[in-house]
C-alpha positions in Angstrom: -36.9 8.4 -9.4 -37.3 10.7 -12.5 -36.3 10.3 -15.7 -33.1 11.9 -17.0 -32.9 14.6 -19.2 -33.1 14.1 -22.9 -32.0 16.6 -24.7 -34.0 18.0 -27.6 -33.2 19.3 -30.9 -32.6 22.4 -30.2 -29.9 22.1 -27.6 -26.6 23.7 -27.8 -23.9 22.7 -25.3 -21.0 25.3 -24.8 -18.1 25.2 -22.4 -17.3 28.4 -19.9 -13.8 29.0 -19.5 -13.4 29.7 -16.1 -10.2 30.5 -13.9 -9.2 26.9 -13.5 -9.3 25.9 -17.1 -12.5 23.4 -16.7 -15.6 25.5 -16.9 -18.9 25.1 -16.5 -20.9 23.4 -18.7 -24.1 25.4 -20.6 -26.9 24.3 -22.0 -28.6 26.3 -23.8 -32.6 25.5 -24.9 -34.4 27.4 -27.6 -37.4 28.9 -25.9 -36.3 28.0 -22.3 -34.1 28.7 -19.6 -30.4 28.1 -19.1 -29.2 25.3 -17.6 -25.8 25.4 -15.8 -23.8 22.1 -15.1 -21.0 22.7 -12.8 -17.9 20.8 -13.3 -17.6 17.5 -11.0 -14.7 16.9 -8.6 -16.8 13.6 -7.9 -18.3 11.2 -9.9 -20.6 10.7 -6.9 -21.2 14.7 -6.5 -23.8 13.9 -9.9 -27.2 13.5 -9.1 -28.0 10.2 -11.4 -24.8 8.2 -9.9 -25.4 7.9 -5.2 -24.1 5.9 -3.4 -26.4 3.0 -1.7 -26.2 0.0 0.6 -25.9 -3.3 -1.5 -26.0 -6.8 -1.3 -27.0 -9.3 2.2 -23.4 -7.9 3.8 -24.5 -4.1 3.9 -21.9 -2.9 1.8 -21.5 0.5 0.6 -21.8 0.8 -3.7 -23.4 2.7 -5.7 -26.4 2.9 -8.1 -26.3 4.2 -11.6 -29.9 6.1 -12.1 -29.2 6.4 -15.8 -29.7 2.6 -16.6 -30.7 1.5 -12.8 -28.1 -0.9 -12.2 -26.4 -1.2 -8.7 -22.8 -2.0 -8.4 -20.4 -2.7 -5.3 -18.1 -1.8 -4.1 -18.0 1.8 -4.0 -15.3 3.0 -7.1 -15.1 6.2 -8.6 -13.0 5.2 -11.7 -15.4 2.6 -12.7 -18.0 4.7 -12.2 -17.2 6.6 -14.8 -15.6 4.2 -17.0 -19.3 2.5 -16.7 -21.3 6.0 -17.8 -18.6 6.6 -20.4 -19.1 3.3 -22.1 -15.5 2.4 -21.6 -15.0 -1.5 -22.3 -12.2 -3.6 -20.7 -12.8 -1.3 -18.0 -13.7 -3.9 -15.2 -17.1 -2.9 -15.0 -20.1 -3.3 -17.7 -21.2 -0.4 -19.7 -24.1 1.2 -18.9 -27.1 0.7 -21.7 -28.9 4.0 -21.2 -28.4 6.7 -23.4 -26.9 9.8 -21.9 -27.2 13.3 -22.7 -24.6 14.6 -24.4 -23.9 17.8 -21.9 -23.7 14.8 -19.0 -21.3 12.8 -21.1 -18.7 15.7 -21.6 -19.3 16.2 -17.8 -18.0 13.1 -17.5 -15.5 13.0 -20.1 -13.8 16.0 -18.5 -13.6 14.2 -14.8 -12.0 11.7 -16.6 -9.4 13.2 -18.3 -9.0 15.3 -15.0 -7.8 12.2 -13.6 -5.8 10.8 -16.2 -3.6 13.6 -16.3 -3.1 13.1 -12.1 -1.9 10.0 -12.8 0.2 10.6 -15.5 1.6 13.5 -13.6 2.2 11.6 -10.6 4.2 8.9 -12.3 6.5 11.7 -13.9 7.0 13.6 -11.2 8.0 9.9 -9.5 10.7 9.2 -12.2 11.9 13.0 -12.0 12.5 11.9 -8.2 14.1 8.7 -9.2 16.4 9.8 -11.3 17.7 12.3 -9.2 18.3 10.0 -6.8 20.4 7.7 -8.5 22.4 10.9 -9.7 22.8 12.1 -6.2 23.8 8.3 -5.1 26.0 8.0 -7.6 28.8 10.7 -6.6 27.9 9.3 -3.1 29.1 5.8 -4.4 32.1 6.9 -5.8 33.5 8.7 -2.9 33.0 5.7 -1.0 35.1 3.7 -3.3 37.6 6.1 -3.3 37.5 5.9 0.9 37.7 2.7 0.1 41.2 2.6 -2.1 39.6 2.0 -4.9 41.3 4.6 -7.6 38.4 6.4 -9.9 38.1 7.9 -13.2 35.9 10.5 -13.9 34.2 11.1 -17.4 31.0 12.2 -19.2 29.8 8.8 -20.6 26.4 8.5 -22.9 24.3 6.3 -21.0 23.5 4.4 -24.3 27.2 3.4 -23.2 26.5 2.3 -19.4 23.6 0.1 -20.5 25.8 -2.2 -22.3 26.2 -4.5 -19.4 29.0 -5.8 -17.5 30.9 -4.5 -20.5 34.9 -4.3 -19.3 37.4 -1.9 -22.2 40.9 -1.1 -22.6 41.8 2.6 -22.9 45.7 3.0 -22.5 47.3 1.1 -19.5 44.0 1.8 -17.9 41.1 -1.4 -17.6 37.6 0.6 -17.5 34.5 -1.0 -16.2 30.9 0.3 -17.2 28.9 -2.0 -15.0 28.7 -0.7 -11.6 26.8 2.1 -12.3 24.9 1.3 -15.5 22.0 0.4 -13.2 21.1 4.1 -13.1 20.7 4.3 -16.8 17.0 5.4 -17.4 17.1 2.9 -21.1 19.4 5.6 -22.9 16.8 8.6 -22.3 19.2 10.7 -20.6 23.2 11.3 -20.8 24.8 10.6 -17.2 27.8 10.7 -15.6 29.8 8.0 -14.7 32.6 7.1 -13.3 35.3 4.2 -14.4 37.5 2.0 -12.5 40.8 1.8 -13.0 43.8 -0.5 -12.5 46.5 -1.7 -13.9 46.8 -3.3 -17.4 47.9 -6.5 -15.9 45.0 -6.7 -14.1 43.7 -10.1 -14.4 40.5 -11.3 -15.3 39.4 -12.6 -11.5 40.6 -9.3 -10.1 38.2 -7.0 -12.8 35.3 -9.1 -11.4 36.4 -8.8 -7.8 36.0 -5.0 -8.4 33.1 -5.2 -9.9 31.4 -6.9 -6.8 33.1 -4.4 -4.4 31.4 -1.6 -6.7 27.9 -3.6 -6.7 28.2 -3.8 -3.2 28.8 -0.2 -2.7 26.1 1.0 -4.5 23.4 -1.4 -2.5 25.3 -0.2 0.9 25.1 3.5 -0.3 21.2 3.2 -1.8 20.2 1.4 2.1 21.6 4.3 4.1 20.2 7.0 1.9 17.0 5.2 2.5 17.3 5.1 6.0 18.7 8.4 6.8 16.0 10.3 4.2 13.1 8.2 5.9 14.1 8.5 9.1 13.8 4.9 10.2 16.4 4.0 13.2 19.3 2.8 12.3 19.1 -0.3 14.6 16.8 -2.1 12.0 19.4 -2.9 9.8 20.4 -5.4 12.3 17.1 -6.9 12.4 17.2 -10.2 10.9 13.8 -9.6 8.5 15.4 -6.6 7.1 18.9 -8.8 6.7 16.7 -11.7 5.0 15.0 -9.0 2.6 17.8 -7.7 1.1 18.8 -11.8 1.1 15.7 -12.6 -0.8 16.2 -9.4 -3.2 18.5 -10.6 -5.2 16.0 -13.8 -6.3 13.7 -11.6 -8.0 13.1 -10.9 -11.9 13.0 -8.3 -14.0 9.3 -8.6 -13.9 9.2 -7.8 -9.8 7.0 -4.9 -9.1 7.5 -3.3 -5.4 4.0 -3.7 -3.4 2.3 -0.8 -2.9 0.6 0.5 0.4 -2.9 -1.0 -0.3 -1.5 -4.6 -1.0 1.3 -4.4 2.1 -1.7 -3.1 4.2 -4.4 -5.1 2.7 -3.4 -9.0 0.8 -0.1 -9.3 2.3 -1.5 -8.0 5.5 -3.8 -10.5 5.8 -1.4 -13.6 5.1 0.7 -12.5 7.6 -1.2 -12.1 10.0 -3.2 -15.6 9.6 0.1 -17.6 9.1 1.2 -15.5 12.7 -1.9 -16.5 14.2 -1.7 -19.8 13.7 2.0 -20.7 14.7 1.2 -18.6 17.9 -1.9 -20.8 18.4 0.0 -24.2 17.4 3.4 -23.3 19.8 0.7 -22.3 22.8 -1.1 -25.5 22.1 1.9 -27.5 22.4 2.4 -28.2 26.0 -1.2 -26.8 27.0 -2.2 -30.0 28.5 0.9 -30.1 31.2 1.3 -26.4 31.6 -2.5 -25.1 31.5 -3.4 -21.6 30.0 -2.7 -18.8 32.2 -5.4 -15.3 30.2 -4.8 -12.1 30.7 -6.7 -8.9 29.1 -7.4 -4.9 29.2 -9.8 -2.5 27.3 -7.9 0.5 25.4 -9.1 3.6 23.6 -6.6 4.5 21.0 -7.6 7.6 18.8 -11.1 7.1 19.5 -11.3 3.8 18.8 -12.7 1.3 21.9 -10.9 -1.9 21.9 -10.3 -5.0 23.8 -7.2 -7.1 23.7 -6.8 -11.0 25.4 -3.1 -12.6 26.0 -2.5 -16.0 26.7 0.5 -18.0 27.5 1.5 -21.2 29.2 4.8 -22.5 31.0 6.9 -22.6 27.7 5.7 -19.7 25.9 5.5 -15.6 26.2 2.4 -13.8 26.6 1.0 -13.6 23.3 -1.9 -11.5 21.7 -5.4 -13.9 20.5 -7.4 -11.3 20.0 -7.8 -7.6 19.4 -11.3 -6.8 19.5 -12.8 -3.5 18.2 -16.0 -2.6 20.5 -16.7 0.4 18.3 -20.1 -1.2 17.0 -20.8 -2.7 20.2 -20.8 1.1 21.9 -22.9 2.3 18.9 -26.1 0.4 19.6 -25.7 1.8 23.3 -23.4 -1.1 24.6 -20.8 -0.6 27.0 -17.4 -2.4 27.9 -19.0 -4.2 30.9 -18.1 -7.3 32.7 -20.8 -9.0 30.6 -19.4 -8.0 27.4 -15.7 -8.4 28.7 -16.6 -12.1 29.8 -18.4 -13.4 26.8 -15.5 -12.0 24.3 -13.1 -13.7 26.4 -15.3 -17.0 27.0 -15.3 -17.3 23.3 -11.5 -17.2 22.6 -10.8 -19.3 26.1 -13.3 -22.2 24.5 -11.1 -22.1 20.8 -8.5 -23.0 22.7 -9.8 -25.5 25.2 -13.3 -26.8 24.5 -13.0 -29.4 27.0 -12.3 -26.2 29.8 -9.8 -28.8 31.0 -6.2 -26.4 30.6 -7.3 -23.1 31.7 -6.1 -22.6 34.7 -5.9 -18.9 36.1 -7.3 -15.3 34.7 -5.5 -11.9 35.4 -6.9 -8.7 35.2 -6.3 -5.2 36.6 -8.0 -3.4 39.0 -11.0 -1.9 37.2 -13.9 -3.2 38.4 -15.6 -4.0 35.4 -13.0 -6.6 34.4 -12.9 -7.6 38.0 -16.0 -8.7 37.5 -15.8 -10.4 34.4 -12.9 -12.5 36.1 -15.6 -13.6 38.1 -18.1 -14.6 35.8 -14.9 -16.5 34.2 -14.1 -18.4 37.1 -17.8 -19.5 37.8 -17.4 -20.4 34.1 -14.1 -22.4 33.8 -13.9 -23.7 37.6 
């Protein structure tokens, strides 16, 4: 491993403007060449920070050459939050000392992806509050559909955030509520709309409008959702989605929507355990007077070889146990052969009945490698 560059005294470093506003980096050395550090688009594109296997479990992280310390798992922003010194960053600080034409390397990948974020997170409000402008007129004429009689007016939104706020004006009973929702904290001036009704109005009646308004304004925000995200329609009958918009109105202001990592990562993962193991309890159930009937078939879907096992019993549906990804299997020079087939499917058959006492019939199609494997089962589980 060699040493990294120190930089001597008479060492200039100078920034070359290029056409995309981040440069090159020179380094200039009295009495020697030139040295020319391109810009990074990686923090893994630098030759002191690769990437490397670490830890028993093979995983892929990455080693920091500047103070030889290894770190897993593999993270470009603590990468360079670790060669940047930055504390609090999740990840300790490297010790070595860095040349300075390396740290403004850095430094400028950093700021590179600041300024993504930042940008995505604007351009995300920009979206938002067009939306609840666009909703907005769409909410109104649905009242008016409706028989509701509207108001229009240019209100400051400083005014809608008020609250449930109800005001005379006239013989006229105006309600700021229903819409104040789309008031970004008085950043913006929007416009609302007022109910109207009568001056005799009574107090039970305002509220009763102001729930037929809230409830146009959830109504209106779930069909633009659907129709703009082309979902089917059908799944607003589904009873999950009915019990989500249920649960919905439980939460805090503190809620934060899940994003695509945790829905396909965390909350992946508890659902699928808790689903696993009611399926295994409700086959379990009457396993002893209905046996286990398996069933199974190999799939390649977008390259990927896998192998999936069904069981059921006299009270229950055919339900998945196992899907099984044979990728690494085919990489060592494996194949999906009976063999292979029978020993995955020995090993769920036995979680479910070690005693090989309820197993009582195997299906399979007509390949013959699973053909095969049925044999090998039946030899097995007689």
């Amino acid at each position: 491993m060699s040493d990294p560059p120190q930089q001597s005294q008479g060492t200039t470093v100078s920034a070359l403007t290029t056409d995309s506003g981040i440069g090159n980096l020179s380094v200039d050395v009295e009495g020697g060449e030139e040295t020319i550090l391109p810009p990074l688009t990686s923090i893994f594109h630098c030759s002191y920070i690769e990437e490397c296997i670490t830890g028993v479990n093979g995983k892929i992280g990455w080693l920091c050459k500047w103070c030889n310390k290894k770190f897993s798992p593999r993270h470009q922003s603590r990468a360079i939050r670790h060669v940047l010194k930055i504390k609090l960053g999740d990840i300790a600080c490297c010790t070595a000392s860095i040349p300075k034409e390396y740290e403004d390397r850095y430094r400028a990948l950093h700021d590179r992806s600041i300024e993504r974020i930042q940008s995505k997170k604007r351009a995300h409000t920009d979206i938002e509050d067009a939306l609840a402008m666009k909703q907005t007129v769409a909410v109104v004429n649905l009242l008016e559909k409706r028989g509701v009689a509207i108001s229009g007016g240019t209100i400051p939104s400083s005014i809608a955030t008020k609250g449930n706020s109800v005001t005379r004006t006239g013989n006229s009973v105006t309600s700021n509520s229903f819409l104040s929702s789309y008031s970004k904290g008085g950043s913006k001036t929007s416009t609302l709309f007022a109910l109207s009704s009568q001056s005799s109005i009574s107090a039970s009646i305002q509220n009763m409008d102001i729930r037929k308004s809230h409830n146009a304004i959830v109504e209106m925000a779930i069909a633009d959702f659907f129709h703009c995200e082309n979902i089917p329609d059908a799944v607003v009958e589904s009873p999950r989605f009915k019990r989500l918009v249920k649960v919905c109105r439980l939460v805090g202001e503190d809620f934060v929507v899940p994003n695509r990592k945790r829905i396909g990562g965390e909350l992946l993962d508890i659902n699928y355990e808790n689903t696993y193991s009611q399926n295994k309890a409700e086959l379990m159930k009457e396993a002893k007077v209905f046996g286990f009937a398996w069933m199974g078939d190999g799939a390649t879907i977008h390259k990927m070889p896998l192998m999936n096992i069904l069981a059921l019993n006299g009270t229950t549906v055919p339900m998945t146990v196992l899907i099984h990804d044979c990728t690494k299997h085919m990489e060592e020079g494996g194949k999906k052969d009976a063999p292979y087939i029978a020993e995955l499917f020995e090993g769920k058959v036995l979680e479910y009945d070690p005693q090989r006492l309820c197993t009582d019939v195997f299906y399979f199609d007509g390949a013959s490698n699973v053909q095969k494997a049925g044999e090998v089962l039946m030899a097995k589980f007689p």
